[in-house]
N, C-alpha and C positions, 0 to 999 in steps of 0.2 A: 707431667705437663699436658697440655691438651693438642691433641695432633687432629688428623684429617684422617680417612678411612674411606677408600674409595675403592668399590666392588666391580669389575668386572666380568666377564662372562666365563673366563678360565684362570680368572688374576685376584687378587685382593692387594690393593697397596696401601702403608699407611707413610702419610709424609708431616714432617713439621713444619707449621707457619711460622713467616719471620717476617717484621714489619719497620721499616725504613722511613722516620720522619721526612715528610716531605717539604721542600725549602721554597719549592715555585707554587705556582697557581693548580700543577696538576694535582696537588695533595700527595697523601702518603702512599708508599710503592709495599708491596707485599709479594714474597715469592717463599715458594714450595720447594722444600727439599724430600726425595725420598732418605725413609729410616729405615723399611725391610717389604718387602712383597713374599707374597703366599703363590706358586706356581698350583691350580688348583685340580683334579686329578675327576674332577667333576662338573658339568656346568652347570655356576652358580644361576639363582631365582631372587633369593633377596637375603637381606641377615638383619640382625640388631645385637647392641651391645648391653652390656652393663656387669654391677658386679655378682658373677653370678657365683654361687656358696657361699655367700658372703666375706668373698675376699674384700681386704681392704686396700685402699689407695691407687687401685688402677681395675681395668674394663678388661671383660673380656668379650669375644667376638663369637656368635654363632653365624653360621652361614648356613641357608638351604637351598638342597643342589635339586635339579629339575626332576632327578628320581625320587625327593621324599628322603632325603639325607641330609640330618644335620650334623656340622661338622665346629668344632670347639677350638680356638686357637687361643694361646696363651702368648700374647705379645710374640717374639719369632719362634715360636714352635706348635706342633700341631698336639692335641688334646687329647681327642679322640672324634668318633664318629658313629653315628647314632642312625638306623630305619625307621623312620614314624610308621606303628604299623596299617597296614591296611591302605597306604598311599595310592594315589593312581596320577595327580596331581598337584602341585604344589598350592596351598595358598599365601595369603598376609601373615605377617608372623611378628610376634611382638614378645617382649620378656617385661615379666611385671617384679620388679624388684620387693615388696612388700609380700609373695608369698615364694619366691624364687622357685617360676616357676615360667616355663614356656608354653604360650597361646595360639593357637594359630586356628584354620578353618579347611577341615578334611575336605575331601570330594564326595563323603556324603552328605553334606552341607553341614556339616557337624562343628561349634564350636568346641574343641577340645583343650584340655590343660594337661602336660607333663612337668611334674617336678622334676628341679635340675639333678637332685640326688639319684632318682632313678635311673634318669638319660646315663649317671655318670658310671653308677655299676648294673649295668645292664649290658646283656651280651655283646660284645664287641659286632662290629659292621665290616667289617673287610671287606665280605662276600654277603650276599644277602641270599643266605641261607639258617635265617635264624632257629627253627624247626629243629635243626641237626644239631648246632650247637647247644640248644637247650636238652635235649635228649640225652646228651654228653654232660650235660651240667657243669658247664664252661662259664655260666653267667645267671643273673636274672634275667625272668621276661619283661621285656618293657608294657608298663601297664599307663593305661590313663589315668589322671586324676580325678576328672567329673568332665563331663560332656552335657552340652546343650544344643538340641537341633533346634535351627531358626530358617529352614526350609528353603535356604537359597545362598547363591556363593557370596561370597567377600571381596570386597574393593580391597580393604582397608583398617584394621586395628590398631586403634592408641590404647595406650592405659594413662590416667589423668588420676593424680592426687594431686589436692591443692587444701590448704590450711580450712577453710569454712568448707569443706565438703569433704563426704567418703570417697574412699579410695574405687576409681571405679574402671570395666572394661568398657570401649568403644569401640563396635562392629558396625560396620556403612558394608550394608548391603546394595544389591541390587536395585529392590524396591522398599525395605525399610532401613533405618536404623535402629541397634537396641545399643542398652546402656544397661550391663552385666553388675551385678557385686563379686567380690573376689571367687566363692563359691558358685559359681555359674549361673545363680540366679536371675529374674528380669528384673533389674529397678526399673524401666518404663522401656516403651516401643514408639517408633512414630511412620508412619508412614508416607511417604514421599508421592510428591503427582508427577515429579519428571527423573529419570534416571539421571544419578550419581557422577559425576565424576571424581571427585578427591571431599575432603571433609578434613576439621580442624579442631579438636573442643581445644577449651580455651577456661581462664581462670574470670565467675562472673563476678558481678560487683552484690548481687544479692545472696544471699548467708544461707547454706545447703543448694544452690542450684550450680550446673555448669553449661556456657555458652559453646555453641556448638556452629561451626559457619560450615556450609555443604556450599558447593557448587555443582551445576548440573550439565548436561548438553546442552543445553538451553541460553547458553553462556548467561546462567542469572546466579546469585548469590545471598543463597537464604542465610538469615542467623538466626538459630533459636535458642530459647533459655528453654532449658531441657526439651519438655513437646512446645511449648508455645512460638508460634513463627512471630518476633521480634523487628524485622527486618528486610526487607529484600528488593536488593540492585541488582540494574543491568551492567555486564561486562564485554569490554570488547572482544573478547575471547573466551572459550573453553578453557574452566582452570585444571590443570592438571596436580597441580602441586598448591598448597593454601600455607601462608606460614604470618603471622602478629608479631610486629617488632616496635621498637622506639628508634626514630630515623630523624636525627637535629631536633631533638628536644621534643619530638612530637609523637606523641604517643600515640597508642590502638595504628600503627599505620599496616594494612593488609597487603602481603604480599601475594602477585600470582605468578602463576608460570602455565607457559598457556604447550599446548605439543608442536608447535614451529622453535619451541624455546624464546620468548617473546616474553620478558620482565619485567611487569608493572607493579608500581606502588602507589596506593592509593587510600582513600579515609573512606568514612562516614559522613554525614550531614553537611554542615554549611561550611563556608572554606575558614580552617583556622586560621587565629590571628597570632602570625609569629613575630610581626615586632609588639616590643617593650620598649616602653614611654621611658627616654631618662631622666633620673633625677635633676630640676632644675635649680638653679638658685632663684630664690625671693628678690624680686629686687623692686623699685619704684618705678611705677607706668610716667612715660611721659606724654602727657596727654597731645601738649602742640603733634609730635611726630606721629602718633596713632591718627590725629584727623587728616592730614597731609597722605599718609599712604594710606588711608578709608576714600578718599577723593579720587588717588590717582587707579586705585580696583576701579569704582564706579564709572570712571573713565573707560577702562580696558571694557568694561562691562556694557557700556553703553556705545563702544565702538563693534562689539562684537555682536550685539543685538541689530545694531543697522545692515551689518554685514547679511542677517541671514543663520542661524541656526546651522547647516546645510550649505559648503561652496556654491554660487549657481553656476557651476559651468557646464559647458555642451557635450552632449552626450558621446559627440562626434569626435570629441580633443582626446577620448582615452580609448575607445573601442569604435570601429565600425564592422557593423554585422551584415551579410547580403544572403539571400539567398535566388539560386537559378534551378528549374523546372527542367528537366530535363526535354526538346520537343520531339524527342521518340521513345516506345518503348523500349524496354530491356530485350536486347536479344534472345537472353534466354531468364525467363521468367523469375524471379526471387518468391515467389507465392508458394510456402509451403502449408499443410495441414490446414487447406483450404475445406469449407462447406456451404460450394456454391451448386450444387450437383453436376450437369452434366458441363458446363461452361467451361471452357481455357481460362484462366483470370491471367491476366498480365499484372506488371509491375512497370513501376517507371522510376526513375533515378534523381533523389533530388540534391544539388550540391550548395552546402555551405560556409562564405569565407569570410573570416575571422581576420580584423584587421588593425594591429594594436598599435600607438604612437605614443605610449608611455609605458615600464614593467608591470606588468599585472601575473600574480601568484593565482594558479589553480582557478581560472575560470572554466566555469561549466556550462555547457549549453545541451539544453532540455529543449526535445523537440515533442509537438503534440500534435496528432492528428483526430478526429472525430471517428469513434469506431462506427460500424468495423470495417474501419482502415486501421491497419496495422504498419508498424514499422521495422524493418529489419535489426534497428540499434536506434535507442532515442536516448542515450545520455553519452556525452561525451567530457573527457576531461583537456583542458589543454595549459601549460606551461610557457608565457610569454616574459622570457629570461630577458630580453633587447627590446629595444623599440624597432619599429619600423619591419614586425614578423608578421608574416600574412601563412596562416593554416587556413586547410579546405579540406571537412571532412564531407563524403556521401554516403547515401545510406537510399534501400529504394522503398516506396510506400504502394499495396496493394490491399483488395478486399478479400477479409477470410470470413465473412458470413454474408448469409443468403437475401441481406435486406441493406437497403440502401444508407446512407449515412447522412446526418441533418446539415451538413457544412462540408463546400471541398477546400474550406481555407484550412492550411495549417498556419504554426506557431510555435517561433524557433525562439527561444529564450534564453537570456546569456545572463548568470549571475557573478558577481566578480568582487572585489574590495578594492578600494584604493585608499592610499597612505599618503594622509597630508601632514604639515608642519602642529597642527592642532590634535588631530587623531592620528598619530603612530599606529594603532593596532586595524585602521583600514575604516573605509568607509563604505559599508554595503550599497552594489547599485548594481541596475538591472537593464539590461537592453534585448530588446523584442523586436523581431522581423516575421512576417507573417509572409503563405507563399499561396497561391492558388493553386490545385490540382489541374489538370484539362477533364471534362466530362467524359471524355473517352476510355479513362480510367476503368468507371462503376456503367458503363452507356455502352450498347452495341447497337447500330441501322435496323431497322425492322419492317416489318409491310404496314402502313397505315392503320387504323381503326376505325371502321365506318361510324360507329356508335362506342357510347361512352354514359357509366353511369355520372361523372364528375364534370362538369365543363366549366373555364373560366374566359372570359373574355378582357384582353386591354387595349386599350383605346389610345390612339396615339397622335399628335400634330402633326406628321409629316405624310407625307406618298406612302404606300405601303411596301416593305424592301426584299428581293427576292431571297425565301430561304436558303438559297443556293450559295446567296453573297453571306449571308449572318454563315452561317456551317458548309462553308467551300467544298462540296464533292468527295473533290478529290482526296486532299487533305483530310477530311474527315474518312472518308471509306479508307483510304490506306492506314491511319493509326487503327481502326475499329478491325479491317481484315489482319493487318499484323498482331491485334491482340486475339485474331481467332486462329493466326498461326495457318491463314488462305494469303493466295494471290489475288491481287486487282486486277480481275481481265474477262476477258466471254465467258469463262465458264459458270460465274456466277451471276451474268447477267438479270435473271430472275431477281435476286434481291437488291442488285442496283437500281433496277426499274422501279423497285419497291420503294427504294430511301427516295431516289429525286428522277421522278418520274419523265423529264424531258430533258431537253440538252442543255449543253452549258450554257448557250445562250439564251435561249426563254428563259421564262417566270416558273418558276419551284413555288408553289405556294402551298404544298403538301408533303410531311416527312413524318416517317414514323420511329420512334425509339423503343428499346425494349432495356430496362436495369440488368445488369448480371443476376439472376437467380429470383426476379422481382419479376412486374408489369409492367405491360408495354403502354405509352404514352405519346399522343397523335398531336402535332404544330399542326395548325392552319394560319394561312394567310392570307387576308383578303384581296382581290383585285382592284376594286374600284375604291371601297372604303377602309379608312386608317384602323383595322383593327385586327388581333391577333385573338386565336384561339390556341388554347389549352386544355386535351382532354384527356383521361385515364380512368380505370377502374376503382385505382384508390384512389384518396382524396391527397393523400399525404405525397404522393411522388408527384404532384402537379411542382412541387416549392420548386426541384435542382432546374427541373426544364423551363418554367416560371423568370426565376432569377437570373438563368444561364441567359433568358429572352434577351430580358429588360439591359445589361451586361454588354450582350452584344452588339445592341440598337445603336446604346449610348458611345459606344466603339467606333460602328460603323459612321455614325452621323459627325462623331469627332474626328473622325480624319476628313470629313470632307469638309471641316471648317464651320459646321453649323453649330451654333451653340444654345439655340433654344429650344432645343429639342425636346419633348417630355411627354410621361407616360401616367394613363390616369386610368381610375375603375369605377364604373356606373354603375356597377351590378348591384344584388344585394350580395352583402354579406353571408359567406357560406358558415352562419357559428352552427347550424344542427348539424352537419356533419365534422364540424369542431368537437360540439359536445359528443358528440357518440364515441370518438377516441379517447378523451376527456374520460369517459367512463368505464370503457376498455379499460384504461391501465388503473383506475382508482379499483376498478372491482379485480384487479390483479393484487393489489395491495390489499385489499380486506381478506382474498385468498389466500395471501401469505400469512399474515397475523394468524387464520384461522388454523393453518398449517403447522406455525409454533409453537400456538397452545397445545394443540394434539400431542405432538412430539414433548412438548418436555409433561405434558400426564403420561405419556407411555415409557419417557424416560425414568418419572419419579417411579411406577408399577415396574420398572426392570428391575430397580437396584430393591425394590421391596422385596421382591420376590426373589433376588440372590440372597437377601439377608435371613429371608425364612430357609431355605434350602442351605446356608451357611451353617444356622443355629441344627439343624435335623443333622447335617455331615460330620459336627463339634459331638453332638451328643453319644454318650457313652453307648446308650442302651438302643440300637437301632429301633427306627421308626418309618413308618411306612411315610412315600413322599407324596401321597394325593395327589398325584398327576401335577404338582408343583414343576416339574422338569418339561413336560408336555407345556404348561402355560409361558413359562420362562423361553419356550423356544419361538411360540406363536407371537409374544410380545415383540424376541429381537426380531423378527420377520418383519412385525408392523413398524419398529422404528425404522429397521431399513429402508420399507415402504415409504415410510412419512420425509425420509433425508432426502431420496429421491424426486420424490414430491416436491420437495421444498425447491432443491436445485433447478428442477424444469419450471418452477415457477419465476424463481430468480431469473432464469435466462428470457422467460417469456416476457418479465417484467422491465427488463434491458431491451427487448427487442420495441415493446411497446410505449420506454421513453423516448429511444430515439423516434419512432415515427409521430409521437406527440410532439417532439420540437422541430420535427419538419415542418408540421400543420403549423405548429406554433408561427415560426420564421415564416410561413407562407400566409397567413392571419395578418402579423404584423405589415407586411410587403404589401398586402390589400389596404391595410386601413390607412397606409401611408401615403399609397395614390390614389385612395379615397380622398382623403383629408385634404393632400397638397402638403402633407406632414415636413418638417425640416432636419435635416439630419439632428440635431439636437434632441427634436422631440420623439422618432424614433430610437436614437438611443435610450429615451426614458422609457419607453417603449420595451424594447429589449433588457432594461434591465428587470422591470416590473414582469415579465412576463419568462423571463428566461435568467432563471436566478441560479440556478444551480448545476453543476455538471456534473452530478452526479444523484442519482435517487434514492433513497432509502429510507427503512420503515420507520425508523426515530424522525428523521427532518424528511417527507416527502414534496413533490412540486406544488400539489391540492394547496394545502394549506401556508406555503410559501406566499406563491402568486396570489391565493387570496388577501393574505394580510398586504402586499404591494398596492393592489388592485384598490384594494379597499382605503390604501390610505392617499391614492392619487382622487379617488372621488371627495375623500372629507378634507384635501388642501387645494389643489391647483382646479378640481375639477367639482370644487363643491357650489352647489345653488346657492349656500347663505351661510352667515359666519356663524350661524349656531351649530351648521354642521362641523366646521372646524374645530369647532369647541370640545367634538367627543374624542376621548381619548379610547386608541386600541390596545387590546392584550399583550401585553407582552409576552405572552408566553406562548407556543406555539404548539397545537396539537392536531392529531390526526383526526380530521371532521366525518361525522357520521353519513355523509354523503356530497354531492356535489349540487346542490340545488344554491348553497348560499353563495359559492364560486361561477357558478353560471349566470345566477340572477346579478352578479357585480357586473361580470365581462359584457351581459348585455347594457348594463345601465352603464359602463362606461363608452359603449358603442353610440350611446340616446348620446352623452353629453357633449362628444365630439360630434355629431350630427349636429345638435343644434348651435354648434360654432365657440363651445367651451376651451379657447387656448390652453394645451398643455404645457405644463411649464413650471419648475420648480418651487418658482415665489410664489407667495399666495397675494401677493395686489392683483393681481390678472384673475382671480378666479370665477366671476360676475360674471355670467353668464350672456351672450349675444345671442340678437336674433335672426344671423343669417345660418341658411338650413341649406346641407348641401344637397344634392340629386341620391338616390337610393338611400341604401344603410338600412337602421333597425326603426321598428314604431317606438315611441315614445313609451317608458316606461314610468307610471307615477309612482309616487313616493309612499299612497298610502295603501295599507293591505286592501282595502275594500275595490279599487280598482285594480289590483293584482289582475284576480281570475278575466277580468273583460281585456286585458291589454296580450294575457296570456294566450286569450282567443284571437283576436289581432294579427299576435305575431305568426301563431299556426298557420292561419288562413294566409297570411302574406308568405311564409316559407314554400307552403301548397302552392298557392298561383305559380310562384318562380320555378320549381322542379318543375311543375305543368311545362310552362313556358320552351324550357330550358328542351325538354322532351319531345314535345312536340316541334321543338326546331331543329330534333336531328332528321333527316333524311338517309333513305338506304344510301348513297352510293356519296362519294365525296363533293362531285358538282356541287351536287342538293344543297353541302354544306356551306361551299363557297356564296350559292346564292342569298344562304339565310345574314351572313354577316354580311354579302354586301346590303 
């Protein structure tokens, strides 16, 4: 009968199954009895059975114990016992019944074979002093039968016979697997790209070949007919164990077993189909009742079309989301594996609460902040078992790199399902709370800047408001000193006099800020006339202090009840120092490309030159290596080089998106109180120009925003309907420079200038002729006035930096007097 065999480390049990029809829903019951156990006098490694001298009608059992002993049990009694010689370690061990004989893999990486005859009169083992007893000629020597080295250890050996194929061995190596004939020879090899964990052959459906399924670390699952890779899926686990069964009439179904002990079963391809159509009887259609119920669908069908595809209800009926800003820092800092140099970074604490009024299963909430702000924990998971459960995770957000970030909004996202009467299996939906950071964050007080390559000026309708009241002192110097980890008091008088140069009660109309690890950036404020200055070194850190302005104006003028309040720019247009960043990070991106070619030619010259120094190592009759080894070493040097390379590129490339969507957001912010823009059409704005959150060399921002750009000119923003007529590329590639991208950005600057409403529909696209104050010259349409308008524009960028230049003065006064 067929029983169970269960090895343990000093035990062997073997017990009988017995199987109990079952009467309920739980199915049939099965229980173990033991028959006999082996108390074992060695610790067992692993065994296999069968029949070995060709006994008939029942199995017998080798076992191998951890010193290289294998030990022969005949149902309750013990055999004998056998020293493989030369052991140091145990490995895989298999019995192949068709040459009866024992397989296993020495510790000199040696497949080897013992015939069972041999093991059986071969000097007894008692003592493993074989030497003496053969001297004594007490026995024979145990010999091999054929040996094959395959130059690495053993996972794992099957032996596989199956009716359309030879009789064959399976060794899963390390890095390869072979596929042996009885006689030790190679019928094929294959070599593996990720390390092994368990492997299965299996019986294929084509005539001489056998399927073979490996699983790796990788938790993935190749199948191959013989070398051929057939196959391969992802698994949610590391299989340890692989086994092919038929489970409710469903064949090929793949068992794993993962090392938590974790059992799945699972297919191949598309989901099969287990029901069967039953046989019906023939009968005659009644027509009246088929158009009665075709009516009353059409009905259902046309109630649930009015309905909405999609419940509409409020977002509010099944989840509310909030989120709170912490208004101090972290007492003690959460900023670790920071690279701001010598700066303290702070952190600050931001809390999120979750607030459910129906059951909702495993909602998740993804938090996102703009690098490099980082987050301590951005995924959370939560289980809302009740109605009416309010969770409140925190987590706190600081800066670990040395440049500023293009956004202090975050964005807190909650994904969830809900189960209605229509859709049981849930209906995916999504809820977003966005939270603002404080500037104080990435911002530290600093001493003024008398001079400034960058200036921007905004112009405003009301009195001009003391900076003292937009960024309160106090307030401000105590979060800024507690992120420096100083007190607010005389002793650092020096640099308070520096942030807000008189007392609380005067007019502050000069402050200076410095970024953590960045540049410092100078507010001015006019005294007599409505207008604010903005200046710094780089162009790009003007956007947070810029924004943070505009933010707090509209703040301050709203509590005091004013509501027509508004902020506007005369200036020109800063796009050349747009485009110079523009071309920073495009000539970052052709750096790269130029980066990858390299590297994969020195990649293809490595593996060349392993395969020449391979063939010289294989060959019989030594050969001199022509300093083959000398180039092989200088080549890994330069790939290393080039990896390097590539990475500092990459980081350089990161560091110079984001200060491209700073400029970007601070472009947009100009040409919107340029324009008198309306939230709507800044959104098109932003989406047309800020498409991507991420950069990379397949889909870059260049040719993004160009194709946007480009297709806002030929709809909403086109002169005449032939230019709507042309159709753009759909396909999108990396352009050979930025001159077709900058000549769009300005000609869509011309067409807002001369009063072209931006706007989605194209009835509005007819061009008007009121023309606002500043902005760009006029760009024509045909190449022959190109180069004159290109002189134009030069010469008008010229005059403004002139301008701009000559109205800094050395000392701050000077400045106050130029804007008044």
């Amino acid at each position: 009968m067929l029983h169970l065999a269960v090895l343990h480390s000093r035990k062997l049990c073997v017990y009988a199954v017995s199987g109990t029809l079952g009467n309920v829903e739980h199915g049939n019951q099965y229980q173990i009895t033991l028959m006999y156990e082996h108390n074992l006098q060695r610790t067992a490694c692993n065994m296999t059975y069968g029949s070995f001298g060709g006994v008939k009608g029942r199995d017998l059992i080798c076992i191998q114990s951890v010193d290289g002993m294998l030990m022969v049990f005949e149902q309750e009694s013990f055999a004998f016992g056998r020293f493989l010689p030369g052991s140091l370690l145990p490995g895989p061990l298999a019995y192949s019944s068709r040459t009866d004989s024992f397989i296993t893999v020495s510790s000199c990486r040696q497949v080897e074979s013992y015939k069972y005859q041999v093991l059986a009169f071969a000097t007894d083992a008692d003592k493993r002093q074989e030497t003496e007893h053969q001297k004594l000629g007490s026995g024979k020597r145990l010999t091999v039968d054929w040996t094959l080295n395959i130059g690495e250890q053993a996972l794992d050996i099957r032996i596989v016979s199956f009716h359309q194929s030879a009789s064959s061995v399976f060794v899963l190596g390390e890095r390869n697997f072979f596929c042996l004939k009885d006689n030790g020879q190679i019928r094929f090899m294959k070599k593996l790209d990720c390390s092994p964990s368990s492997f299965l052959p299996y019986c294929s459906v084509s005539e001489g070949t056998v399927n073979t399924l490996i699983g790796n670390h990788k938790s993935m699952l190749h199948i191959y007919q013989d070398v051929a890779l057939k196959w391969a899926t992802q698994l949610p686990h590391i299989p340890v164990a692989l086994r092919v069964g038929c489970l409710h009439d469903l064949k090929g179904v793949i068992v794993t077993l993962s090392d938590d002990g974790h059992l799945q079963c699972s297919y191949l391809g598309t989901d099969p189909s287990l029901f069967q159509a039953p046989i019906i009887e023939s009968r005659e259609l009644n027509y009246d009742e088929l158009d009665v119920e075709l009516k009353e669908l059409q009905k259902v069908i046309k109630d649930f079309k009015s309905q909405g595809i999609w419940p509409m209800t409020e977002k509010e009926d099944d989840l509310e989301v909030s989120a709170i800003v912490s208004p101090n820092f972290d007492s003690v800092s959460q900023a670790t594996d920071v690279e701001v140099g010598s700066d303290l970074v702070p952190s600050i604490t931001v809390k999120v609460t979750l607030k459910n009024r129906v059951v909702l299963q495993k909602a998740k909430l993804s938090v996102y902040v703009q690098p490099p702000l980082v987050l301590t924990c951005d995924q959370f998971i939560f289980e809302f078992i009740e109605p009416e459960m309010t969770s409140t995770v925190a987590f706190s957000v600081y800066l670990k790199r040395n440049y500023t970030p293009s956004e202090l909004e975050g964005n807190a996202v909650v994904s969830y399902s809900k189960s209605t009467d229509r859709n049981p299996d849930g209906i995916p939906r999504v809820i977003q709370c966005k939270f603002r950071l404080p500037l104080t964050l990435i911002c530290l007080p600093d001493q003024p800047s008398k001079s400034a390559v960058h200036k921007l000026t905004i112009d405003t309708n009301k009195s001009p408001v003391s900076l003292l009241s937009l960024f309160p002192g106090k307030s401000w110097l105590r979060e800024s000193f507690s992120a420096l980890g100083l007190a607010c008091g005389s002793t650092h008088s020096g640099l308070v006099s520096g942030f807000a140069n008189q007392s609380d009660d005067d007019q502050v109309n000069v402050m200076g800020f410095r970024f953590i690890g960045g540049s410092q950036v100078t507010l001015l404020a006019s005294k007599t006339s409505q207008r604010y200055r903005i200046q710094s070194e780089q162009f790009e850190d003007l956007w947070l202090i810029t924004n943070e302005l505009i933010l707090r104006l509209k703040e301050y003028f709203g509590k005091q009840g004013i509501k027509d309040f508004s902020c506007s720019f005369s200036g020109c247009m800063p796009l050349q120092e747009y485009f110079e960043l523009i071309d920073h990070h495009f000539e970052l991106r052709i750096n790269g490309e130029k980066l990858e070619e390299l590297l994969s030619e020195r990649a293809v010259q490595f593996r060349a030159i392993q395969r020449r120094l391979l063939t010289r190592f294989k060959d019989k009759t030594p050969a001199p290596l022509q300093h083959l080894d000398t180039l092989l070493d200088g080549t890994y040097k330069q790939v290393i080089a080039l990896a390097d390379a590539i990475e500092e590129n990459q980081d350089n490339l990161f560091q110079s998106f984001t200060r491209l969507k700073s400029a970007t957001h601070l472009v947009i912010l100009l040409i919107g109180l340029w324009q008198k823009l309306s939230v709507d059409q800044i959104a098109i704005l932003e989406a047309a120009f800020l498409p991507l959150q991420e950069d990379t060399q397949e889909l870059g921002w260049e040719e993004t925003v160009d194709a946007a750009i480009a297709h806002l000119l030929k709809t909403c923003l086109s002169k005449s309907s032939k230019e709507q007529a042309l159709n753009l590329s759909s396909q999108l590639n990396m352009p050979k420079d930025t001159s077709r991208l900058k000549k769009h950005i300005t000609l869509l600057c011309d067409r807002l200038a001369k009063g072209v409403r931006l706007c989605l529909s194209t009835d509005a696209a007819a061009p008007q002729t009121i023309v606002m104050p500043g902005g760009c010259a006029p760009i024509p349409e045909s190449d022959l006035e190109e180069r004159s308008v290109e002189q134009d524009s030069s010469e008008l960028f010229t005059k403004h930096r002139f301008f701009m230049e000559e109205s800094a003065r050395p000392d701050v006064l000077a400045l106050q007097g130029v804007l008044e």
